[in-house]
Structures are given as structure tokens and as C-alpha cells.
C-alpha positions as CSV (number, residue, x, y, z in Angstrom):
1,X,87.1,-108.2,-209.1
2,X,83.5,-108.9,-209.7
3,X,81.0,-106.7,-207.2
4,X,78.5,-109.0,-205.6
5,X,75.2,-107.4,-205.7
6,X,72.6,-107.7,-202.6
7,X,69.3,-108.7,-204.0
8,X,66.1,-108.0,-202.1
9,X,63.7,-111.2,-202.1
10,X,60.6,-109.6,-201.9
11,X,58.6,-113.1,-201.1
12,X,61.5,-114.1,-198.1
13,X,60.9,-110.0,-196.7
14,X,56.9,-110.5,-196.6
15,X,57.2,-113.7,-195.1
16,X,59.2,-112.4,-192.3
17,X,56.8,-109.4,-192.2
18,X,53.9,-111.4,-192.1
19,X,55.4,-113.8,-189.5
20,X,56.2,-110.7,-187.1
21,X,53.1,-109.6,-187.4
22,X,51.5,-112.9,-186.2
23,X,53.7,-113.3,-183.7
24,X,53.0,-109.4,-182.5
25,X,48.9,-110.2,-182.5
26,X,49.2,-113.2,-180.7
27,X,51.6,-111.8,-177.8
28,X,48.9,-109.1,-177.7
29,X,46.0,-111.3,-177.8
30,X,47.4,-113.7,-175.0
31,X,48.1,-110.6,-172.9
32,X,44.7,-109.7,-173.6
33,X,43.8,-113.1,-172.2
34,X,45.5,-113.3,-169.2
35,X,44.0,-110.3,-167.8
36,X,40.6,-111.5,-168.7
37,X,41.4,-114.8,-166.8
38,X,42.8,-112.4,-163.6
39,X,39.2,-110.3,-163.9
40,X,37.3,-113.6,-163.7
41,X,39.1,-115.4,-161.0
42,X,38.5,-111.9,-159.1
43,X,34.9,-112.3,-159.7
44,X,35.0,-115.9,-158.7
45,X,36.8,-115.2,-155.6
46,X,34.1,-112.2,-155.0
47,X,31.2,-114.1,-155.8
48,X,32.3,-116.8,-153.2
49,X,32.4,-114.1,-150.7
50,X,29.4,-112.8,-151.3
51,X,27.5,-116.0,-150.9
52,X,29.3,-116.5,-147.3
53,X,28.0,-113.4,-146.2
54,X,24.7,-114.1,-147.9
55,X,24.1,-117.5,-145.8
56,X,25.2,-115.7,-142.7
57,X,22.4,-112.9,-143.5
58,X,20.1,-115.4,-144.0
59,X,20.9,-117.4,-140.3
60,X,20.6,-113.9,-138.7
61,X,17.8,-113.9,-140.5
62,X,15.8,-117.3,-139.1
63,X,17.8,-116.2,-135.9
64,X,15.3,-113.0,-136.0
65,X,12.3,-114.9,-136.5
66,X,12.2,-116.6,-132.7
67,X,11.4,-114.5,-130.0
68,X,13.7,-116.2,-127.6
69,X,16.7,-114.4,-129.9
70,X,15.4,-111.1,-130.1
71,X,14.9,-111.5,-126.2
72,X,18.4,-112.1,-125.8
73,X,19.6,-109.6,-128.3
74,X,17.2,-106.5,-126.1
75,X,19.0,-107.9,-122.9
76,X,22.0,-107.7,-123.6
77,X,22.8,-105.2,-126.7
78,X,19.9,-102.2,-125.5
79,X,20.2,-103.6,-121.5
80,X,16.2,-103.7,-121.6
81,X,14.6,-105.2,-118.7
82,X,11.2,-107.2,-117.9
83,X,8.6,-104.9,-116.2
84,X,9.3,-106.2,-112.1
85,X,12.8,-107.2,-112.9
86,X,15.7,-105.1,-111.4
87,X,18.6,-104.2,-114.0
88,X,22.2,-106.3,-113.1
89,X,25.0,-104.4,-114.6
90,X,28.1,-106.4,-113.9
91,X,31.4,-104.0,-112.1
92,X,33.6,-104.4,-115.4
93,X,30.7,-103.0,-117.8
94,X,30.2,-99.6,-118.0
């Protein structure tokens, strides 16, 4: 009965080596990727809400500027009154 012998191919083993290997950098390269595509889509997101609250600043801002607003804003925020003018405080504010 003739014994079969198992032969190592050395070149078939380093292939498949070589292939797992690729295969392992490029799952952790394109994990690598993902989150770096989460990070900036955060930024993104955060930058766009940054620049809504940046135009609103600036409104308040030109808001600020006429005299008519701040008026309004001591009237009704501090409850400052005109020199001659008798304070109206309404019965539901306290």
C-alpha cells in the first residue's frame, strides 16, 4: 500500500498569506475610512449650525444698531419708563 505524502507548496502558502494580508489591510483601511467620513459629516453638520447662529447674531446685531429696538428691548425686558410717563404693568405679570 503506497503512503501518499502531503507536500507543502511553499509558493500556493505565501500566496494565500499574502492575499490574507491584503485583504486584513484593506478591511482596516476602509474602517479607517468610514470613520473619517462620520467625523466630517459631523463637522459639516456643525459647521452648518454654526453659520445659522452666526446670521442670527448678526440680525440682532443690525437690530442693535436702531434706537427704535433698543427702545423696545428697555420697555419691555428692564420695564424702563420715559421721564413723565407712568409705568403699566399688566395684572398677569408679575
Amino acid at each position: 500500500m503506497p503512503r501518499y505524502r502531503y507536500r507543502i507548496r511553499w509558493f500556493r502558502l505565501f500566496l494565500m498569506c499574502a492575499a490574507g494580508y491584503f485583504f486584513y489591510v484593506l478591511a482596516g483601511q476602509q474602517l479607517e475610512l468610514n470613520a473619517i467620513h462620520r467625523e466630517t459629516e459631523a463637522s459639516r453638520q456643525k459647521l452648518e449650525q454654526l453659520k445659522q447662529v452666526n446670521a442670527s447674531l448678526n440680525e440682532e446685531l443690525e437690530r442693535l444698531k436702531k434706537p427704535s429696538y433698543i427702545e423696545k428691548l428697555a420697555r419691555e425686558e428692564l420695564g424702563l419708563v420715559k421721564p413723565g410717563e407712568v409705568p403699566y404693568i399688566p395684572a398677569g405679570k408679575n
